[in-house]
C-alpha positions as CSV (number, residue, x, y, z in Angstrom):
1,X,25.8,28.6,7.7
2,X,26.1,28.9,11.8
3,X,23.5,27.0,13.7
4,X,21.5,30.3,14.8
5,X,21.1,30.3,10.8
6,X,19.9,26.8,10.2
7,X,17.5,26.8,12.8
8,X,15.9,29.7,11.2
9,X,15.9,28.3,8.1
10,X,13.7,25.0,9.2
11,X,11.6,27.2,11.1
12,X,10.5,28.8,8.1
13,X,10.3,25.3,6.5
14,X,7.5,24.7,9.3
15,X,6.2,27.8,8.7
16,X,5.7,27.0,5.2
17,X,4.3,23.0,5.6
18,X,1.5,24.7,8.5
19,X,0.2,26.9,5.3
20,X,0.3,23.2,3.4
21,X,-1.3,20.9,6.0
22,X,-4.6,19.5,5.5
23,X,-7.1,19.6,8.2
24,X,-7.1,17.2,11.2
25,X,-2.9,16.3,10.7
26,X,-1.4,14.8,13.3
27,X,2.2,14.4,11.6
28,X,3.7,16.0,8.5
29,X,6.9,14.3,6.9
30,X,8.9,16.4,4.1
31,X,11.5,14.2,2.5
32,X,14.3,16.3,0.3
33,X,17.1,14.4,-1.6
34,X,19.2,16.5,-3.8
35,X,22.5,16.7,-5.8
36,X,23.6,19.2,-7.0
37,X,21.9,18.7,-10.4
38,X,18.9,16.6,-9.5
39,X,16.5,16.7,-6.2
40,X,13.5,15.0,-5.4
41,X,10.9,16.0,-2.7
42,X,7.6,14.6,-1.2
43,X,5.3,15.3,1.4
44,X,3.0,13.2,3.5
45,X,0.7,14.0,6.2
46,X,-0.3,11.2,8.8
47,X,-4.2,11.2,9.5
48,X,-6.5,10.4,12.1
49,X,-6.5,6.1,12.2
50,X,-3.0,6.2,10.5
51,X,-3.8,6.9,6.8
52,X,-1.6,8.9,5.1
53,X,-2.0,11.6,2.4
54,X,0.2,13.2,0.1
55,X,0.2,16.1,-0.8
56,X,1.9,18.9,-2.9
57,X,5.0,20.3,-1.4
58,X,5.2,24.0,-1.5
59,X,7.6,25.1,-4.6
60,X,9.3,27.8,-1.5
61,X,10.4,25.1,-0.3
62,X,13.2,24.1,-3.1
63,X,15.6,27.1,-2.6
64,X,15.1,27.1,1.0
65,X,16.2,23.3,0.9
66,X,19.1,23.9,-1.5
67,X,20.4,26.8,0.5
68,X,20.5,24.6,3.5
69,X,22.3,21.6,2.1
70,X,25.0,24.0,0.5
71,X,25.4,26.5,3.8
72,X,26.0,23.0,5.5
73,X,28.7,21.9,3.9
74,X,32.0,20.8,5.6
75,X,35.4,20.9,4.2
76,X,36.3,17.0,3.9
77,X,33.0,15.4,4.8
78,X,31.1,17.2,2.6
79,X,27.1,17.7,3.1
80,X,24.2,15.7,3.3
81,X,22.1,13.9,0.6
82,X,18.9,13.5,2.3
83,X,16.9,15.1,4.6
84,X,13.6,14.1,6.8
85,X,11.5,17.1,8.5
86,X,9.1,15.9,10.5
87,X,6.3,18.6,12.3
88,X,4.0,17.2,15.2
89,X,1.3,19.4,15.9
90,X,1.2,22.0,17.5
91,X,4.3,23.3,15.9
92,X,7.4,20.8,17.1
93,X,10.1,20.2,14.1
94,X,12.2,17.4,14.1
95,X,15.0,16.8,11.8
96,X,17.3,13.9,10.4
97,X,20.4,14.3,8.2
98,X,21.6,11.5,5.9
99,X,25.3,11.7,5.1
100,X,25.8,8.4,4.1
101,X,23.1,6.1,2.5
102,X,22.7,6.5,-1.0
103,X,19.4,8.9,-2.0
104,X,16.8,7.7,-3.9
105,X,15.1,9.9,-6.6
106,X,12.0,9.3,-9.0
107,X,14.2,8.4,-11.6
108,X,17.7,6.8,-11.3
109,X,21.0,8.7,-11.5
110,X,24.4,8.8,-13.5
111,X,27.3,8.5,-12.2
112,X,27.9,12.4,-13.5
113,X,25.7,13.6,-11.3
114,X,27.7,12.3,-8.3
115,X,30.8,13.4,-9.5
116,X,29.5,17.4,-10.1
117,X,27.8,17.0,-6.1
118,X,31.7,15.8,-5.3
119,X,32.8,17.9,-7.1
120,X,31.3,20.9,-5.6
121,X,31.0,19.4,-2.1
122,X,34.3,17.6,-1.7
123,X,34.9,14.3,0.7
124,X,38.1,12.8,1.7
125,X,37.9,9.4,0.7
126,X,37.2,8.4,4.6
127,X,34.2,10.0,4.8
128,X,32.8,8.4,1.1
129,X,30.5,5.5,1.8
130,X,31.0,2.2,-0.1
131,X,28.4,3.0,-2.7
132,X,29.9,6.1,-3.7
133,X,32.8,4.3,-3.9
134,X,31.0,1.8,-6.7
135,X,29.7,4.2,-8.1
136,X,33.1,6.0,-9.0
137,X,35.0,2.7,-9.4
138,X,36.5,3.2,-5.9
139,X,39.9,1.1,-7.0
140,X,41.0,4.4,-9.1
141,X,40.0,6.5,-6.4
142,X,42.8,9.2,-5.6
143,X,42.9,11.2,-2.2
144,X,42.0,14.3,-4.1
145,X,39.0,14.5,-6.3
146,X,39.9,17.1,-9.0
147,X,41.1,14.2,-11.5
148,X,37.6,12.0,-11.4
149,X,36.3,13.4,-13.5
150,X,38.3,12.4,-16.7
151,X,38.8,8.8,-15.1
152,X,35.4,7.8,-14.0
153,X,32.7,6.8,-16.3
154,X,29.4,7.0,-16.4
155,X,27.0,4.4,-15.2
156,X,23.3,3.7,-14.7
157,X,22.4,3.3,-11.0
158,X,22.5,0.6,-8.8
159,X,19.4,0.0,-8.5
160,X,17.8,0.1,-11.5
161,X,14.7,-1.3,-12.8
162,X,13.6,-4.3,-12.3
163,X,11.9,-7.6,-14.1
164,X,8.7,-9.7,-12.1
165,X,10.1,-12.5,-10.7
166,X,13.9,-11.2,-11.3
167,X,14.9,-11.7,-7.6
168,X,16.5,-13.9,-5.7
169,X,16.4,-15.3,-2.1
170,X,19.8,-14.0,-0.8
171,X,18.0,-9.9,-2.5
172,X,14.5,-10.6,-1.4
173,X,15.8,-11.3,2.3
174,X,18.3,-8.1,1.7
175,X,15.4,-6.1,0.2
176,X,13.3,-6.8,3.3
177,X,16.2,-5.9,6.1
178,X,16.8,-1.9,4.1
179,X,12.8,-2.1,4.6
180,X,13.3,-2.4,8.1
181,X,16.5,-0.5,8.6
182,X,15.3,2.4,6.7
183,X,11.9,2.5,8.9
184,X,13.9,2.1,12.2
185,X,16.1,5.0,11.3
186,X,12.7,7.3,10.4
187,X,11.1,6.5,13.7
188,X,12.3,9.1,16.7
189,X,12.9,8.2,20.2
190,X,13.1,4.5,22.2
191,X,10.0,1.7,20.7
192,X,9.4,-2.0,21.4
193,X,7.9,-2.9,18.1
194,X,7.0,-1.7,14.7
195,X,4.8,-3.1,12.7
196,X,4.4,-2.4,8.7
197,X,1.2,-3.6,7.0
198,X,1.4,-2.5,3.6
199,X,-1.2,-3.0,0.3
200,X,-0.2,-3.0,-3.4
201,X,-1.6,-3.2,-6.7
202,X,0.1,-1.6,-10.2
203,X,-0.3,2.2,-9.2
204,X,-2.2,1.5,-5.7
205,X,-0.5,1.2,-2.5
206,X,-1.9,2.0,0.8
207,X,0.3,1.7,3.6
208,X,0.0,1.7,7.6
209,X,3.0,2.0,10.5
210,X,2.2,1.3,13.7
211,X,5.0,1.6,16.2
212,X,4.3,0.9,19.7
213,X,6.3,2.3,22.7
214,X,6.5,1.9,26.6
215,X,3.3,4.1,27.1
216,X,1.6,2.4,24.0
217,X,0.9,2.1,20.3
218,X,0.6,5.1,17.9
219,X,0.6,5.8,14.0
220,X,3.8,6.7,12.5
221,X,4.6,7.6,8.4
222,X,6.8,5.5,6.1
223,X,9.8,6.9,4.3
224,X,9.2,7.0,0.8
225,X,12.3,4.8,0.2
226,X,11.3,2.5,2.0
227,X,7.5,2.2,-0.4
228,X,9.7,1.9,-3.3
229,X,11.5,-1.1,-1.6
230,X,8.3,-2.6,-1.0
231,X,7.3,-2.1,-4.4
232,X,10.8,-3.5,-5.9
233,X,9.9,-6.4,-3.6
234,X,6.3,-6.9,-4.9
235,X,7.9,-6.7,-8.3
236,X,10.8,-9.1,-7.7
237,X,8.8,-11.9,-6.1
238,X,6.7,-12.7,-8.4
239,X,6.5,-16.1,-9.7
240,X,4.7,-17.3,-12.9
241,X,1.5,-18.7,-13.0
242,X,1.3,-17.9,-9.4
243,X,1.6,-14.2,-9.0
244,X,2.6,-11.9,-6.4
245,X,1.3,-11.2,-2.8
246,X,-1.1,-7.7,-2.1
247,X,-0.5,-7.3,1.2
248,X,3.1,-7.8,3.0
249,X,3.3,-7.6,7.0
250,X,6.7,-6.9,7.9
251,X,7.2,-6.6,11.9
252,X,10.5,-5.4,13.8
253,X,11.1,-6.0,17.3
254,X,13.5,-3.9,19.8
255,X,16.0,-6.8,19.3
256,X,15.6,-6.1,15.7
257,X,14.4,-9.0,14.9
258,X,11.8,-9.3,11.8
259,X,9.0,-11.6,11.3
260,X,7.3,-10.9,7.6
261,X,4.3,-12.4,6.3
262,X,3.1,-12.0,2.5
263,X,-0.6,-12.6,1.6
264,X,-1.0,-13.9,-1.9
265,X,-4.7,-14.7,-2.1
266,X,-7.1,-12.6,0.3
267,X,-8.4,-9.3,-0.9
268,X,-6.2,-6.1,0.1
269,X,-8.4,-4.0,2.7
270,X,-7.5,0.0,0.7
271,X,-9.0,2.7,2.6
272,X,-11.1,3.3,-0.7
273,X,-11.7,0.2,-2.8
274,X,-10.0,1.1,-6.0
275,X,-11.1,0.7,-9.5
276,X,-11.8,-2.6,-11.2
277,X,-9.5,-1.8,-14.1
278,X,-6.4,-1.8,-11.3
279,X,-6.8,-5.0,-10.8
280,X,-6.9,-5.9,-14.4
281,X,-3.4,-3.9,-14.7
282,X,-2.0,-6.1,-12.1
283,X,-3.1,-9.0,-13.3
284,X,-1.8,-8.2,-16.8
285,X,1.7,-7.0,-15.0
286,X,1.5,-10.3,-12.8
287,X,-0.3,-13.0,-14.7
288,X,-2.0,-15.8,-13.1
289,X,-3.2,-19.2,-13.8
290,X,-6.7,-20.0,-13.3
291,X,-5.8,-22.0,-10.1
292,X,-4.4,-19.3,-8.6
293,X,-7.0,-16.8,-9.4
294,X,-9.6,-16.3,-6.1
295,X,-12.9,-15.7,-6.7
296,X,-13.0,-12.1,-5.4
297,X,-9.9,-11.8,-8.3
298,X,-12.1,-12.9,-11.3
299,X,-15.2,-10.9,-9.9
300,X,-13.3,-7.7,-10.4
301,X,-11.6,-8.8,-13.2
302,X,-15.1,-9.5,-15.0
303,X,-16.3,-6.2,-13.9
304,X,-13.2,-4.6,-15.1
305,X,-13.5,-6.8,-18.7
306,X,-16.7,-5.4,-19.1
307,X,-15.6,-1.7,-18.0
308,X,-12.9,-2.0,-20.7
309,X,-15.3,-3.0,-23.3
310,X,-17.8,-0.5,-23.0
311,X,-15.0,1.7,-23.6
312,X,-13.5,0.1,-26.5
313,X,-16.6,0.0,-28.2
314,X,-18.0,-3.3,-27.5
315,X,-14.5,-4.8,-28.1
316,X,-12.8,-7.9,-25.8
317,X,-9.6,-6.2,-23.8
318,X,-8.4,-9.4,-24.4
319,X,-8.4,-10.8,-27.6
320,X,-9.7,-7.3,-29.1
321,X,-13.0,-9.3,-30.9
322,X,-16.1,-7.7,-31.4
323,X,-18.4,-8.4,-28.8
């Protein structure tokens, strides 16, 4: 595919987000990882006091996004594994390519599924980052790739699940610097801080960016990789008895350093309060003792006790008696 050729291809990307857009955008952010056998795709559209909304990504867009990761394709370095199309109104694309960091889909990978994308989209073993590498047990890793497939076996990902409270120091410091590095990367042109203030509760998440520059501070869209980080963090944290924090505050400075700040015990401010029966699921996901349960925690947990048992028929949610 010649450059004349790719540009006409994310212009009729853009094309195709404008006809998606809700009203009063300010930024759109399309974010396509994909292997040969597997792809993932999401779409978010910045809003007026730095919300964000997501929204359904236009099915046109698949082939269109396939096409252009395969016509891209280099003998010995391969292609890329994730892309990030941003649009600004009126109608300004911008585009970021990922070679190299490891993509992240809704639900983890084998290692057979890196093996057919190498397979069909071959890298010397100089341009094959360290994961990769893992991934195909890089010690038995020949110059050409024809062979892997009968020596490597397959694996779960990296990643993987995990457990509340299954994290230690050494990850939760490590989990908190890909937060930053992957929000750095996503943010276009020069900045002199960036500030993440992000909410969570089981299936509730609210999350603002605001990144300010030489002429001053403006809204900005996190990567979805970097969410799930936050929520793997959330997760990992934990600690029993006390729970986990709903609001983190990471903030990165043009020196790169990063001050965070976790707030286990005031309310999360959503843009719309969510139900009463969220916070029962997080309590239930993140148990606390009744020392560390705030007042404004046990008020929505008794409205959402009482919620549940209208439901159930007059029944407890917790011990399941009659009421």
């Amino acid at each position: 595919m010649t450059a004349v050729e790719q540009d006409r291809s994310l212009r009729r990307i853009g094309t195709v987000l404008l006809e998606a857009a809700p009203q009063d955008w300010i930024k759109l952010r399309l974010v396509y990882a994909g292997l040969v056998d597997c792809e993932s795709i999401h779409l978010e559209a910045l809003m007026p006091g730095g919300g964000c909304v997501g929204r359904i990504p236009p099915l046109a867009l698949l082939d269109e996004l396939r096409e252009l990761r395969a016509g891209m394709a280099a003998p010995r370095t391969g292609t890329w594994y994730t892309v990030y199309y941003d649009l600004e109104r009126p109608a300004r694309y911008r585009v970021r390519y990922d070679h190299d960091n490891e993509p992240h889909f809704d639900e983890p990978r084998d290692n057979d599924s890196y093996l057919l994308d190498l397979e069909h989209f071959p890298r010397d073993r100089a341009h094959m980052p360290d994961w990769l590498l893992e991934r195909l047990e890089g010690g038995l890793v020949p110059e050409t790739v024809s062979p892997w497939m009968a020596l490597a076996a397959p694996g779960a990902s990296r990643e993987g699940r995990i457990d509340p409270g299954d994290m230690t120091p050494e990850e939760m410091m490590d989990t908190v610097q890909e937060i930053a590095d992957r929000t750095i990367a996503a943010v276009w042109g020069r900045w002199r801080e960036i500030v993440i203030d992000h909410k969570a509760l089981i299936g509730v998440a609210s999350t603002r960016v605001e990144v300010t520059r030489e002429d001053g501070p403006e809204w900005d869209l996190l990567p979805p990789e970097a969410t799930r980080l936050l929520g793997r963090l959330r997760t990992g944290m934990y600690q029993p008895g006390k729970g986990t924090w709903f609001t983190a505050r990471l903030t990165v400075k043009e020196s790169r350093e990063i001050g965070v700040h976790f707030d286990h015990g005031n309310p999360p401010e959503f843009d719309a309060e969510p139900d009463p029966r969220d916070f029962y699921r997080d309590a239930v996901r993140f148990p606390r003792t009744a020392d560390h349960m705030p007042d404004w925690l046990l008020e929505r947990l008794g409205r959402a006790q009482r919620m549940i048992r209208a439901e159930n028929g007059g029944r407890d949610p917790f011990t399941g008696a009659a009421g």
